[in-house]
PyMOL Python script that loads the backbone (N, CA, C, O; Angstrom):
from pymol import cmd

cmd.read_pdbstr("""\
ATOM      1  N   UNK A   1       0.844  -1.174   0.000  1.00  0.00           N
ATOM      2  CA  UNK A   1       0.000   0.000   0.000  1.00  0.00           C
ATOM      3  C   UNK A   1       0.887   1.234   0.000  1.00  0.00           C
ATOM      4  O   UNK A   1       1.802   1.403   0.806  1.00  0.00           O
ATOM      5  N   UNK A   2       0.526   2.140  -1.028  1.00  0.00           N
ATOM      6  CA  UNK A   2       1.688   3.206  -1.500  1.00  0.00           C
ATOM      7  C   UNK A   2       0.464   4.375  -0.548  1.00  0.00           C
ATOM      8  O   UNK A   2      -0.656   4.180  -0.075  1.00  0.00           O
ATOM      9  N   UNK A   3       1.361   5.571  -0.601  1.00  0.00           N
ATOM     10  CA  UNK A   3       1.170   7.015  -0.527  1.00  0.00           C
ATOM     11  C   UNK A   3      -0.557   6.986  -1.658  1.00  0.00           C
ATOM     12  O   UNK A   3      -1.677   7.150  -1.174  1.00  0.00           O
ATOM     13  N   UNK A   4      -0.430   6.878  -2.305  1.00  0.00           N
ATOM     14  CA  UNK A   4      -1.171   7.228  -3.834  1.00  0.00           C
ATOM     15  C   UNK A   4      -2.525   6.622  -4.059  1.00  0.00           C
ATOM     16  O   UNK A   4      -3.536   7.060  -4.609  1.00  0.00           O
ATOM     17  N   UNK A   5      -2.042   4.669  -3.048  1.00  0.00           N
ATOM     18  CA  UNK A   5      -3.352   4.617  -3.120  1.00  0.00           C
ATOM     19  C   UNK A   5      -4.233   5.042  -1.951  1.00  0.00           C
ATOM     20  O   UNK A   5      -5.448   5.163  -2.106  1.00  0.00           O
ATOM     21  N   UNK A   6      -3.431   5.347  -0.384  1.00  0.00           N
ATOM     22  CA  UNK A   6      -3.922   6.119   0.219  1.00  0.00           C
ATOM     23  C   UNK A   6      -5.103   7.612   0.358  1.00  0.00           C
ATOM     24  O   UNK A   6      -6.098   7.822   1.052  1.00  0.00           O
ATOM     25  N   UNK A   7      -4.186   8.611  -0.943  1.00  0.00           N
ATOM     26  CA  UNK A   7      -4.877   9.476  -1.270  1.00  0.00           C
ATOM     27  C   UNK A   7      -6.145   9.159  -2.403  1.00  0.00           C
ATOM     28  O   UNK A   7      -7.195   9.797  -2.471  1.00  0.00           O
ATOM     29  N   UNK A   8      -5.818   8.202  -3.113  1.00  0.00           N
ATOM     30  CA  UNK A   8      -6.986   8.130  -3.620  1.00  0.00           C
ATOM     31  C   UNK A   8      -8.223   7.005  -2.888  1.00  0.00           C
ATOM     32  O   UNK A   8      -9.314   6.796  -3.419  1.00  0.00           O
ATOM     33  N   UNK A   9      -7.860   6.501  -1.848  1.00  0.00           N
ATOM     34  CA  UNK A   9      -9.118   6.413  -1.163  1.00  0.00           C
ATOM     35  C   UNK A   9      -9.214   7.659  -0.355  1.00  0.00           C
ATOM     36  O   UNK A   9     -10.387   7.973  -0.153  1.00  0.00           O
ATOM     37  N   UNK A  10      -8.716   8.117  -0.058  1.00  0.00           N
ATOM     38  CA  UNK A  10      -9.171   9.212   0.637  1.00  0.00           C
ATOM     39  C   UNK A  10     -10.358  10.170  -0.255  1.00  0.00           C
ATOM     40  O   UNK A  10     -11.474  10.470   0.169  1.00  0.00           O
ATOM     41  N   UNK A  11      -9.875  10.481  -1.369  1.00  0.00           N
ATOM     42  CA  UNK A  11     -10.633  11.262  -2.636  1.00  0.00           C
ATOM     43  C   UNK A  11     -11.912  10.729  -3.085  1.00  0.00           C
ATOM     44  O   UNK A  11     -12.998  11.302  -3.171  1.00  0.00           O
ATOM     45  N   UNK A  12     -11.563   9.430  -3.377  1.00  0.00           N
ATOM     46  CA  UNK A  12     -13.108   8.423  -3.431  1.00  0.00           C
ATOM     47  C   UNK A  12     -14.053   8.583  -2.462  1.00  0.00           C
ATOM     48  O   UNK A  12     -15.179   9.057  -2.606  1.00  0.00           O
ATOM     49  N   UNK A  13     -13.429   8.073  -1.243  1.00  0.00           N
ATOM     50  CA  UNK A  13     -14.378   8.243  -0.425  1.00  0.00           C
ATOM     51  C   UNK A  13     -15.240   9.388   0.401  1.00  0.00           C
ATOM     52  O   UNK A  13     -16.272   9.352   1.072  1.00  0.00           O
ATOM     53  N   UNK A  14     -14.172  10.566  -0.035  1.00  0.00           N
ATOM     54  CA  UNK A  14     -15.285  12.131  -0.074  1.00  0.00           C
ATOM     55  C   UNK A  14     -15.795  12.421  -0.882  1.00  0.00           C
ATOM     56  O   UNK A  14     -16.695  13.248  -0.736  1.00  0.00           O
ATOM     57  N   UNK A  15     -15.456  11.834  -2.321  1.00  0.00           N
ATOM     58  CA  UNK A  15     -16.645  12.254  -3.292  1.00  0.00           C
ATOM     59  C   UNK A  15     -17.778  11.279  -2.926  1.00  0.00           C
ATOM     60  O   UNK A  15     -18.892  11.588  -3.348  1.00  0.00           O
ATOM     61  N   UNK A  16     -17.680  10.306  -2.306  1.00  0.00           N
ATOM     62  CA  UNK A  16     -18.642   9.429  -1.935  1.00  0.00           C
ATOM     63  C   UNK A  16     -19.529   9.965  -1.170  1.00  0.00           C
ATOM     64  O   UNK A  16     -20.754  10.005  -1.290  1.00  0.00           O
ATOM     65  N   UNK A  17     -18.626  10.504  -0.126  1.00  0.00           N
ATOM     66  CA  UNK A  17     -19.939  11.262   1.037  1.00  0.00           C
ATOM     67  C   UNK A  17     -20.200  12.016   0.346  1.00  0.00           C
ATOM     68  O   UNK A  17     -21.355  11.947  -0.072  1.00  0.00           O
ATOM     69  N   UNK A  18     -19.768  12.578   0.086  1.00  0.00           N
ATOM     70  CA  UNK A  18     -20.361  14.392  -0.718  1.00  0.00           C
ATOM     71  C   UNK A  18     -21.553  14.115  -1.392  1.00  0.00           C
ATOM     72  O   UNK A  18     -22.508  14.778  -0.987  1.00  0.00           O
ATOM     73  N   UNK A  19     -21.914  12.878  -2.828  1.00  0.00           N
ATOM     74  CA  UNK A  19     -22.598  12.473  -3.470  1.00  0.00           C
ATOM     75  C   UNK A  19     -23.916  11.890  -2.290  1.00  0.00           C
ATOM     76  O   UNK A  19     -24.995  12.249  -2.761  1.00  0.00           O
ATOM     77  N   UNK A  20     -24.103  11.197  -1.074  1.00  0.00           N
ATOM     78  CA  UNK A  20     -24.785  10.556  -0.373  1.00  0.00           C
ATOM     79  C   UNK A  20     -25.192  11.850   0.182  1.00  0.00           C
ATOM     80  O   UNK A  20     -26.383  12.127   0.039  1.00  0.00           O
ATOM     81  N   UNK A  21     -24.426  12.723   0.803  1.00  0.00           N
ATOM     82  CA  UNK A  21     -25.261  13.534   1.663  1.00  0.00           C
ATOM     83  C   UNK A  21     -26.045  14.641   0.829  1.00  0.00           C
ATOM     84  O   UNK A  21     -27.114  15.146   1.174  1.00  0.00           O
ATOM     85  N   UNK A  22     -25.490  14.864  -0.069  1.00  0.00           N
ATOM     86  CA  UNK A  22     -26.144  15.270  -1.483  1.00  0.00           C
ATOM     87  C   UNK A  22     -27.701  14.458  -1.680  1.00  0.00           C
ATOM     88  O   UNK A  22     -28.776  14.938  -1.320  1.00  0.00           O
ATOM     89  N   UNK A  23     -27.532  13.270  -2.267  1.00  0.00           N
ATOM     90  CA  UNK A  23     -29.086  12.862  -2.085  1.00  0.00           C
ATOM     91  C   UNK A  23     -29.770  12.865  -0.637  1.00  0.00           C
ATOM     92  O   UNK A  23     -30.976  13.106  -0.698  1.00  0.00           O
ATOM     93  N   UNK A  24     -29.344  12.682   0.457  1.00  0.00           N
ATOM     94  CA  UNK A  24     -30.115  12.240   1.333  1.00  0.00           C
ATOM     95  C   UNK A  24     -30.598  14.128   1.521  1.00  0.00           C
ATOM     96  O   UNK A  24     -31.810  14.249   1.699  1.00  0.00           O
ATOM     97  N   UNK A  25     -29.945  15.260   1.501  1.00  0.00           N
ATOM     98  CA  UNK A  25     -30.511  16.212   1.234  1.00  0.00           C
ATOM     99  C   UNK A  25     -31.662  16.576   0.263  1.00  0.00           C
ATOM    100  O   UNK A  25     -32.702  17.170   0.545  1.00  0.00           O
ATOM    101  N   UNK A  26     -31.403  16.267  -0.514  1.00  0.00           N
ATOM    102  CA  UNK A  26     -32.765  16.100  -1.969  1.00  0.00           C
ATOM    103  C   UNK A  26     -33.299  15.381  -1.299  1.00  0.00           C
ATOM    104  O   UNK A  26     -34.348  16.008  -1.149  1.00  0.00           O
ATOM    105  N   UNK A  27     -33.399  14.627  -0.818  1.00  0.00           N
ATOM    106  CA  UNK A  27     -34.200  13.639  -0.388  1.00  0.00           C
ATOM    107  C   UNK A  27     -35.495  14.300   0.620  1.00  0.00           C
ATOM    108  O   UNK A  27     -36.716  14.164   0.547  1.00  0.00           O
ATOM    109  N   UNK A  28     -34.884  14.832   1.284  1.00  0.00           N
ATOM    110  CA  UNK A  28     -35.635  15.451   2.808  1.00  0.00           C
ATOM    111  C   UNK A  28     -36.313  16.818   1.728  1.00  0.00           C
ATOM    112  O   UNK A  28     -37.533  16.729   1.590  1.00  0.00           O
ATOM    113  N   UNK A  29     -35.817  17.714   1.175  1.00  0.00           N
ATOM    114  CA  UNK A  29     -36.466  18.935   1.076  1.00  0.00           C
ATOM    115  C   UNK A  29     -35.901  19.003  -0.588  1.00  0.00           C
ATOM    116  O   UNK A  29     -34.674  18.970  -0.679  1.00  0.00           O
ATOM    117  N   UNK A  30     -36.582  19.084  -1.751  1.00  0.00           N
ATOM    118  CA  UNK A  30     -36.410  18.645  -2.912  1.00  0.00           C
ATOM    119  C   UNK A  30     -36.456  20.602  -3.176  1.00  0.00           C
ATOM    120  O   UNK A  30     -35.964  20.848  -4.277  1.00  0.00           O
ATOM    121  N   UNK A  31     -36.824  21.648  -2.579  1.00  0.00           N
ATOM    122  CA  UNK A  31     -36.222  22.849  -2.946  1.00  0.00           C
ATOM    123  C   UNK A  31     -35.078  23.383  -3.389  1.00  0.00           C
ATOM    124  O   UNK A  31     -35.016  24.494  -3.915  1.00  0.00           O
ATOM    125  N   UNK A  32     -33.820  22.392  -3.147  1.00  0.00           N
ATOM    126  CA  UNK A  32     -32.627  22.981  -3.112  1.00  0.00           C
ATOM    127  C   UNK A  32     -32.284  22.149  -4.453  1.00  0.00           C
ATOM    128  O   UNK A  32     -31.196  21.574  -4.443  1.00  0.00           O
ATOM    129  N   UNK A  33     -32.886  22.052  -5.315  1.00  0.00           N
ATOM    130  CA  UNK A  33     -32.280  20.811  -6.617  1.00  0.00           C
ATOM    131  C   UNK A  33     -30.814  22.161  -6.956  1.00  0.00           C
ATOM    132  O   UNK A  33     -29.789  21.537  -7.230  1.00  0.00           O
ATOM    133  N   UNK A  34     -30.639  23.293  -6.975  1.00  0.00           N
ATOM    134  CA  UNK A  34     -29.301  23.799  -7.824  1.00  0.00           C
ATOM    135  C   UNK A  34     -28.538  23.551  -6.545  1.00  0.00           C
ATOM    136  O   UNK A  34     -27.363  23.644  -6.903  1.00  0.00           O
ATOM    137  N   UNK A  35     -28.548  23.385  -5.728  1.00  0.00           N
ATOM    138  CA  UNK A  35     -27.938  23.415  -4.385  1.00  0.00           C
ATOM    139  C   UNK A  35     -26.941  21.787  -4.343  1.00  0.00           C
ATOM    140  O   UNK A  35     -25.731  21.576  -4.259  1.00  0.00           O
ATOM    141  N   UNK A  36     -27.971  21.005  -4.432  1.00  0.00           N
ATOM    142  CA  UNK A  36     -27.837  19.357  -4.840  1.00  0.00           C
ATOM    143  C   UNK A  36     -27.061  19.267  -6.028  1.00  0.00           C
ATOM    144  O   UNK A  36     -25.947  18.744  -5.998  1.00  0.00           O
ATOM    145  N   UNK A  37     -27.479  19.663  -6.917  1.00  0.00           N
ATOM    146  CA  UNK A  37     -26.401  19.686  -8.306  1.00  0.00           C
ATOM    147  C   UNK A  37     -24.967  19.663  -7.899  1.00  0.00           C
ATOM    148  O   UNK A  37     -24.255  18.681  -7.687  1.00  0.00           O
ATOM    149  N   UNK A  38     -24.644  21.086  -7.821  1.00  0.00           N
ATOM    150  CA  UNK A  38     -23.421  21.357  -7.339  1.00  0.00           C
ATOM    151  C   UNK A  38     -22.384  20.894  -6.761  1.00  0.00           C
ATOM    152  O   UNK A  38     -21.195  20.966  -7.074  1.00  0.00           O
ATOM    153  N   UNK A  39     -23.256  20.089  -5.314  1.00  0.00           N
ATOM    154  CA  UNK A  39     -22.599  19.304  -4.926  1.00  0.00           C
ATOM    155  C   UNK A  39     -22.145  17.756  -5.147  1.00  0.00           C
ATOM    156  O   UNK A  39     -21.121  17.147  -4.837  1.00  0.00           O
ATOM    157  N   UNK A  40     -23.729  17.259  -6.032  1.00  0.00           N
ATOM    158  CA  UNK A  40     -23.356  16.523  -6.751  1.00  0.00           C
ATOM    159  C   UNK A  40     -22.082  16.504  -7.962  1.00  0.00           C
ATOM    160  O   UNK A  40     -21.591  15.422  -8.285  1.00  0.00           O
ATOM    161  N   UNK A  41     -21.633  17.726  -8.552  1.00  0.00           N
ATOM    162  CA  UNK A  41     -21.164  17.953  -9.584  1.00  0.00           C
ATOM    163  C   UNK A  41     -19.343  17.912  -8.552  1.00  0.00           C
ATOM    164  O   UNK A  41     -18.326  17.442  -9.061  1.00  0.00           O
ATOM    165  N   UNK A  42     -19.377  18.314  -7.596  1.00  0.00           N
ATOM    166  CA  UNK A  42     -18.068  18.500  -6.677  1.00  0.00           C
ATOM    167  C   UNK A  42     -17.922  16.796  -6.312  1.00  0.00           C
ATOM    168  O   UNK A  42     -16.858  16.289  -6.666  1.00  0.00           O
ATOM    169  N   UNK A  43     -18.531  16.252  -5.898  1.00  0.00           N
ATOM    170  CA  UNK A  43     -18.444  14.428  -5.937  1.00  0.00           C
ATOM    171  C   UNK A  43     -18.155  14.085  -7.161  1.00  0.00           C
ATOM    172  O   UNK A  43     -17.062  13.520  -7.116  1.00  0.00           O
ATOM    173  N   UNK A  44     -18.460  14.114  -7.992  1.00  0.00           N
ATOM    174  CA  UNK A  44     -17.700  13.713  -8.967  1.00  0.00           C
ATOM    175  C   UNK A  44     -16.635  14.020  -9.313  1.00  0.00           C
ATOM    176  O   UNK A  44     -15.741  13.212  -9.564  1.00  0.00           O
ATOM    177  N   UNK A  45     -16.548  15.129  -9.382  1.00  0.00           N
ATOM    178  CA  UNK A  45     -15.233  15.638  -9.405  1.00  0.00           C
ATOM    179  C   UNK A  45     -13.696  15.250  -8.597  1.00  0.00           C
ATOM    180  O   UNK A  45     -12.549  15.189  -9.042  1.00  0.00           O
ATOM    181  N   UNK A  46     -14.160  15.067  -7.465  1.00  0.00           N
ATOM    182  CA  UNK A  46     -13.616  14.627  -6.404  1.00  0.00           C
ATOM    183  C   UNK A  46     -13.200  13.164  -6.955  1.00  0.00           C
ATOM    184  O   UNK A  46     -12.013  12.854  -7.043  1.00  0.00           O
ATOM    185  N   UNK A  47     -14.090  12.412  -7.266  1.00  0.00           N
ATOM    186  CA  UNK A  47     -14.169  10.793  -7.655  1.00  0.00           C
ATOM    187  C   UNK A  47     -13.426  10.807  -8.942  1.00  0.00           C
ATOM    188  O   UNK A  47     -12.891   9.788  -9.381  1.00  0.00           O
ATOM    189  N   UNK A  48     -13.405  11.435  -9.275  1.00  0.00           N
ATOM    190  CA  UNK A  48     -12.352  11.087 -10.663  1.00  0.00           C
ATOM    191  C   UNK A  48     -10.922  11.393 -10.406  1.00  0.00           C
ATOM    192  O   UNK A  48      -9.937  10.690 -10.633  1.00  0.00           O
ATOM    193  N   UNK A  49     -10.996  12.535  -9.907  1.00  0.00           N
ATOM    194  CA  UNK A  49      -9.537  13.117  -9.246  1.00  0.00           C
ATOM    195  C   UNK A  49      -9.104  11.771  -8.635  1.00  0.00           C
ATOM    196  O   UNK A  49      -8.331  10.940  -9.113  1.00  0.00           O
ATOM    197  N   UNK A  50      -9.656  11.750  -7.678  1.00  0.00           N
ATOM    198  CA  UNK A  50      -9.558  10.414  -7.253  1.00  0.00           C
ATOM    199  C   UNK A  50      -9.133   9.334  -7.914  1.00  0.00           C
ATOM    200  O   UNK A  50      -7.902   9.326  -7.933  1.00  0.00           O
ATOM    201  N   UNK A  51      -9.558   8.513  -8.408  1.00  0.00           N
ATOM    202  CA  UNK A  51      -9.682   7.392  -9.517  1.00  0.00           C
ATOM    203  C   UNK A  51      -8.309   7.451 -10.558  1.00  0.00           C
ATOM    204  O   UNK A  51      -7.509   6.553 -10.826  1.00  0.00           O
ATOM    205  N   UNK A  52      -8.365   8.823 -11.016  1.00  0.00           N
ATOM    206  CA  UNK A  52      -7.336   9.300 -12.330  1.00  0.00           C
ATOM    207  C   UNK A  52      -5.866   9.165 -11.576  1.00  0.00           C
ATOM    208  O   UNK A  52      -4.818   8.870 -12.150  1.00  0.00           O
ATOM    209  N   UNK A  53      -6.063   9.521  -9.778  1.00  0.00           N
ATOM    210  CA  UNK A  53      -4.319   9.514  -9.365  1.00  0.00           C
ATOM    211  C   UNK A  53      -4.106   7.719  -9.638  1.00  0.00           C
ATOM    212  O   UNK A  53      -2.993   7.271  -9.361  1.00  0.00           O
ATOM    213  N   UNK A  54      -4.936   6.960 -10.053  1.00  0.00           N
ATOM    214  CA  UNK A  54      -4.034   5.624  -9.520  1.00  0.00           C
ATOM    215  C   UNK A  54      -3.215   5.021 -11.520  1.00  0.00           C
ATOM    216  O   UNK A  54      -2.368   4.169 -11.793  1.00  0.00           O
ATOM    217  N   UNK A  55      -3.721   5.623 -12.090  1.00  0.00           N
ATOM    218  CA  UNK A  55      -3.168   6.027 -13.756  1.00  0.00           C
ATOM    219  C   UNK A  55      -2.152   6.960 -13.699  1.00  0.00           C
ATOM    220  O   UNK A  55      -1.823   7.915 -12.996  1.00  0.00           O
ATOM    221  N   UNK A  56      -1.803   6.420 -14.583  1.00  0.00           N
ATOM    222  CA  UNK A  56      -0.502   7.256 -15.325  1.00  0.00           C
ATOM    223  C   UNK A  56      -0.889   7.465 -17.003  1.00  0.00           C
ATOM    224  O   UNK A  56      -1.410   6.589 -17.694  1.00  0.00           O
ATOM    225  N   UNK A  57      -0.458   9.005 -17.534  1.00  0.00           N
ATOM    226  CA  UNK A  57       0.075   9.319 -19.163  1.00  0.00           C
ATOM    227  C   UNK A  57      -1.036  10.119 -18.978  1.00  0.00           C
ATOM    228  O   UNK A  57      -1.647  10.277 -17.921  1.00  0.00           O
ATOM    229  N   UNK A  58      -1.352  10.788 -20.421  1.00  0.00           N
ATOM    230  CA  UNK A  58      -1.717  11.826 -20.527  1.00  0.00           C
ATOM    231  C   UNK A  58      -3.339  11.991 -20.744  1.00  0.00           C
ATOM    232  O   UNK A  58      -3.977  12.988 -21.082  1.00  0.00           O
ATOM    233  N   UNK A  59      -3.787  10.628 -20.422  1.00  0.00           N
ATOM    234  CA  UNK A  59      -5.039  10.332 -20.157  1.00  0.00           C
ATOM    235  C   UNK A  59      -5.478  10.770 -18.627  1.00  0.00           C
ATOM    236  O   UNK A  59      -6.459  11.494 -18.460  1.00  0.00           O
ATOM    237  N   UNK A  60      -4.941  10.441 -17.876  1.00  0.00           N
ATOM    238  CA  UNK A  60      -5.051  10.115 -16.747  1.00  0.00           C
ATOM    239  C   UNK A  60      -5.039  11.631 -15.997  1.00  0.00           C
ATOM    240  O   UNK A  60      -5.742  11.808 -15.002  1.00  0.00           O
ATOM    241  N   UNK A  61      -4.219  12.674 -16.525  1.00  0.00           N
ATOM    242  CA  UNK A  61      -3.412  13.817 -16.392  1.00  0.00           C
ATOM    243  C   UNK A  61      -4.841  14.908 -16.842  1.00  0.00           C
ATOM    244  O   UNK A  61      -5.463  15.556 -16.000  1.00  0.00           O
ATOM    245  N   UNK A  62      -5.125  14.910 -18.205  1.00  0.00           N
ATOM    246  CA  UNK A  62      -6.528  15.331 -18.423  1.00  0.00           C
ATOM    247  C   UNK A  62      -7.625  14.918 -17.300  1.00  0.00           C
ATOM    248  O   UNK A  62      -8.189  15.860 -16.744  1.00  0.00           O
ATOM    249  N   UNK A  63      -7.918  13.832 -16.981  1.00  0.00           N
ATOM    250  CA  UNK A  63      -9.173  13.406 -16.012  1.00  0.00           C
ATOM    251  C   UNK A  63      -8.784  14.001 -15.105  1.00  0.00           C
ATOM    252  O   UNK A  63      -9.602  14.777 -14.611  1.00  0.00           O
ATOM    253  N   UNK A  64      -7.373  13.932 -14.454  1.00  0.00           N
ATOM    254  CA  UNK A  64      -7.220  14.731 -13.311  1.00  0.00           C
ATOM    255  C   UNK A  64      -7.468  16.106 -13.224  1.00  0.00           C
ATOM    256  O   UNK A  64      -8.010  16.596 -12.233  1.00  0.00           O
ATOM    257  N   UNK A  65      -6.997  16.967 -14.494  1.00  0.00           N
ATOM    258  CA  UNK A  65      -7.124  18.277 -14.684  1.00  0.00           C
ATOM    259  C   UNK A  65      -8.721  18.702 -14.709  1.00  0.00           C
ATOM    260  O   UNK A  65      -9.073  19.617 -13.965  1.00  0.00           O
ATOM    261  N   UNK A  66      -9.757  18.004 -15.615  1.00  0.00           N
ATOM    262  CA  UNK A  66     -10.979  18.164 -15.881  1.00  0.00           C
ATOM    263  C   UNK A  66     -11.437  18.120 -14.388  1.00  0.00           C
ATOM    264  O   UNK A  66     -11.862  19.119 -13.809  1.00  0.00           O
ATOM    265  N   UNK A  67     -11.295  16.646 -13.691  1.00  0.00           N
ATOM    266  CA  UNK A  67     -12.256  16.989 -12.340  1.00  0.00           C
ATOM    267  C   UNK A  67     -11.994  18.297 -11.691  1.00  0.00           C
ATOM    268  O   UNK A  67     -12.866  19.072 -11.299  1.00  0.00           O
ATOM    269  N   UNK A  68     -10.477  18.501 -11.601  1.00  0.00           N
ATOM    270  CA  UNK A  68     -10.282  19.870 -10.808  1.00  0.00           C
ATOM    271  C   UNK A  68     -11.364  20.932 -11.136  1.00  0.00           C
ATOM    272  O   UNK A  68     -12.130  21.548 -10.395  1.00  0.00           O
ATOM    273  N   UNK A  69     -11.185  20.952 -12.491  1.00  0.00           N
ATOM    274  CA  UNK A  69     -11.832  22.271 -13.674  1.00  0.00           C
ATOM    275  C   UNK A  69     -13.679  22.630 -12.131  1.00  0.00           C
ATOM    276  O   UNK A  69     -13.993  23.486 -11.305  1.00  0.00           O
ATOM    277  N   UNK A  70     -14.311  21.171 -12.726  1.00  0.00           N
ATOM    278  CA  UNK A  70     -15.443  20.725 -12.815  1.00  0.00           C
ATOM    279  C   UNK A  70     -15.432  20.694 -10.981  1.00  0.00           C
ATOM    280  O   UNK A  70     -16.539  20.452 -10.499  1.00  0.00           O
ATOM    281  N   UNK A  71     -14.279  20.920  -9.967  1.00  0.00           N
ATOM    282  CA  UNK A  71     -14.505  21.101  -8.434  1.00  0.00           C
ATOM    283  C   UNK A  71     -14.810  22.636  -8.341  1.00  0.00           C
ATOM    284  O   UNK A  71     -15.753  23.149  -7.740  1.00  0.00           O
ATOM    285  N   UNK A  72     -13.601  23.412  -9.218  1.00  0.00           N
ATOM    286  CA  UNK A  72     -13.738  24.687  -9.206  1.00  0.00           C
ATOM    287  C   UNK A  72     -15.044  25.522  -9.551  1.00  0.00           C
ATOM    288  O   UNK A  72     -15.483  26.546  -9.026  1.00  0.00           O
ATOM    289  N   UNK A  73     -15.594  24.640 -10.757  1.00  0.00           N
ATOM    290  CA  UNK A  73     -16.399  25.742 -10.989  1.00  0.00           C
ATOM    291  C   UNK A  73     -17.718  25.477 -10.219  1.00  0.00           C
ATOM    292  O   UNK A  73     -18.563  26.361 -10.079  1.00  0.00           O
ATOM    293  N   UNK A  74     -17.868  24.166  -9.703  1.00  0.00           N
ATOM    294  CA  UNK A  74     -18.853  24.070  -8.941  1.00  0.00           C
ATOM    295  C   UNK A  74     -19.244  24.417  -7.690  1.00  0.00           C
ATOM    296  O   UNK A  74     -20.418  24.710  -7.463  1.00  0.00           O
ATOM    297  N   UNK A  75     -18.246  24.423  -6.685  1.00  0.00           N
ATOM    298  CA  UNK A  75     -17.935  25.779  -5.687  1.00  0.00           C
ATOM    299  C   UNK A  75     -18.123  27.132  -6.038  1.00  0.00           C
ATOM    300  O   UNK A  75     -18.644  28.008  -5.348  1.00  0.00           O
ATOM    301  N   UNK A  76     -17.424  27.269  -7.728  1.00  0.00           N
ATOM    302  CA  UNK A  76     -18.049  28.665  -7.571  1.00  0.00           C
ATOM    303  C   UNK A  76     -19.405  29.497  -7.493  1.00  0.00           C
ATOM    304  O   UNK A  76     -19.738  30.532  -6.915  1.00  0.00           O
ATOM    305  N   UNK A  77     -20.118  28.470  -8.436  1.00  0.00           N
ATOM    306  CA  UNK A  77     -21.283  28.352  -8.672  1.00  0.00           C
ATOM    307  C   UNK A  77     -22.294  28.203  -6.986  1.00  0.00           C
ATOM    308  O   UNK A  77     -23.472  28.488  -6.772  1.00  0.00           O
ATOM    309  N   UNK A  78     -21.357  27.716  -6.161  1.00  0.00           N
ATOM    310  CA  UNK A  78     -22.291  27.790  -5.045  1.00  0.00           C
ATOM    311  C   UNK A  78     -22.034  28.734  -4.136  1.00  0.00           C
ATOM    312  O   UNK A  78     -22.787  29.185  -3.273  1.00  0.00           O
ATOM    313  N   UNK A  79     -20.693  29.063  -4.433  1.00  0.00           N
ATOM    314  CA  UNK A  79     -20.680  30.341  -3.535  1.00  0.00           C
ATOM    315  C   UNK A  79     -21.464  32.025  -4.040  1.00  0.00           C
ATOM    316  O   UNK A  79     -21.755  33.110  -3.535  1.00  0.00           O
ATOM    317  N   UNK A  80     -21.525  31.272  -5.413  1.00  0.00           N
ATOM    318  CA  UNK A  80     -22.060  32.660  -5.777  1.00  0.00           C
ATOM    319  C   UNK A  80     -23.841  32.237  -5.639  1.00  0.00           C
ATOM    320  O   UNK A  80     -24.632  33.144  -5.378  1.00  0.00           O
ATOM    321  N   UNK A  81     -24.304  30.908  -5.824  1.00  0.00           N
ATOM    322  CA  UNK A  81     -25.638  31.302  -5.662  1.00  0.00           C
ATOM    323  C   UNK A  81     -26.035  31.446  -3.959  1.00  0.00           C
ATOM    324  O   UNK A  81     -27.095  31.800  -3.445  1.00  0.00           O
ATOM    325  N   UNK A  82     -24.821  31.049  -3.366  1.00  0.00           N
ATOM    326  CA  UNK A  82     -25.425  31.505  -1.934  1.00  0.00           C
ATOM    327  C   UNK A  82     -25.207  32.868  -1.737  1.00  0.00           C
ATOM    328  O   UNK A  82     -26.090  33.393  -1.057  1.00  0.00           O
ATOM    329  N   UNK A  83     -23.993  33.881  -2.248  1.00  0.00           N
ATOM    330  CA  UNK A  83     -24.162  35.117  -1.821  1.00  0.00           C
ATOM    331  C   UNK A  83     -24.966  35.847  -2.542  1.00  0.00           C
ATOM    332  O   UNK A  83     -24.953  37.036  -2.225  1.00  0.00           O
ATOM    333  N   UNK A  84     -25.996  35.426  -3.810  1.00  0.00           N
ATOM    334  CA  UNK A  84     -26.868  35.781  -4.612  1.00  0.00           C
ATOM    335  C   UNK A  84     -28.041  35.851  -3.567  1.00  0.00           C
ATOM    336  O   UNK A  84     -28.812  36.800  -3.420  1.00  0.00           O
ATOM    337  N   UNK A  85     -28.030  34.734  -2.908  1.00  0.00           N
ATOM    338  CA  UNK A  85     -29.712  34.654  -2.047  1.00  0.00           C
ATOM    339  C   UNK A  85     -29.646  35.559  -0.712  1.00  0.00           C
ATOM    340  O   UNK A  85     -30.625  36.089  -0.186  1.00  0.00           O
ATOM    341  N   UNK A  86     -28.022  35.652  -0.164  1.00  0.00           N
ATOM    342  CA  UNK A  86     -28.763  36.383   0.896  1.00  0.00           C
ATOM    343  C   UNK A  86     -28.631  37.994   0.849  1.00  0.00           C
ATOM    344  O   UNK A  86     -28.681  38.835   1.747  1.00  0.00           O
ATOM    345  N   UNK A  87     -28.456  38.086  -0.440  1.00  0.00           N
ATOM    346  CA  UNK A  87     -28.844  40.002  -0.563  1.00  0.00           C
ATOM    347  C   UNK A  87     -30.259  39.918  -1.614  1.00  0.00           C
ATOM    348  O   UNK A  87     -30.837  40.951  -1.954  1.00  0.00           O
TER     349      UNK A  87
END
""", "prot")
cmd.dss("prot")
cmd.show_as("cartoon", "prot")
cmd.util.cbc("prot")
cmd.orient("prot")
């Protein structure tokens, strides 16, 4: 057991929660579907990042880069629709 596959369970398994507490939120109060997205969209992200560290070449390097892309903009997207709602 290396460093690498360490971090990528680590990565898996927060895009995991992230994705679960994500539905079990939709679940309870189905108002927040852009709210749920987002975070759905950050679990994945997370999960590939994840997944892509245990590859190597320039496949692997893209998936890694894309999830980042696809963490970033989905945080942004929530930070801005939360400071959208409370003004």
């Amino acid at each position: 057991m290396t460093l690498s596959f360490f971090a990528t369970l680590i990565l898996v398994t927060a895009g995991a929660a992230l994705a679960a507490h994500a539905i079990v939120r939709w679940a309870r109060r189905r108002g927040a579907a852009s709210e749920a997205a987002t975070v759905l969209a950050i679990a994945a992200g997370t999960t590939s990042v994840g997944l892509a560290l245990q590859a190597q070449g320039p496949l692997a390097a893209g998936l890694q880069f894309g999830g980042l892309a696809l963490i970033l903009v989905a945080l942004l997207a929530l930070i801005r629709g939360r400071s959208g709602s409370l003004s």
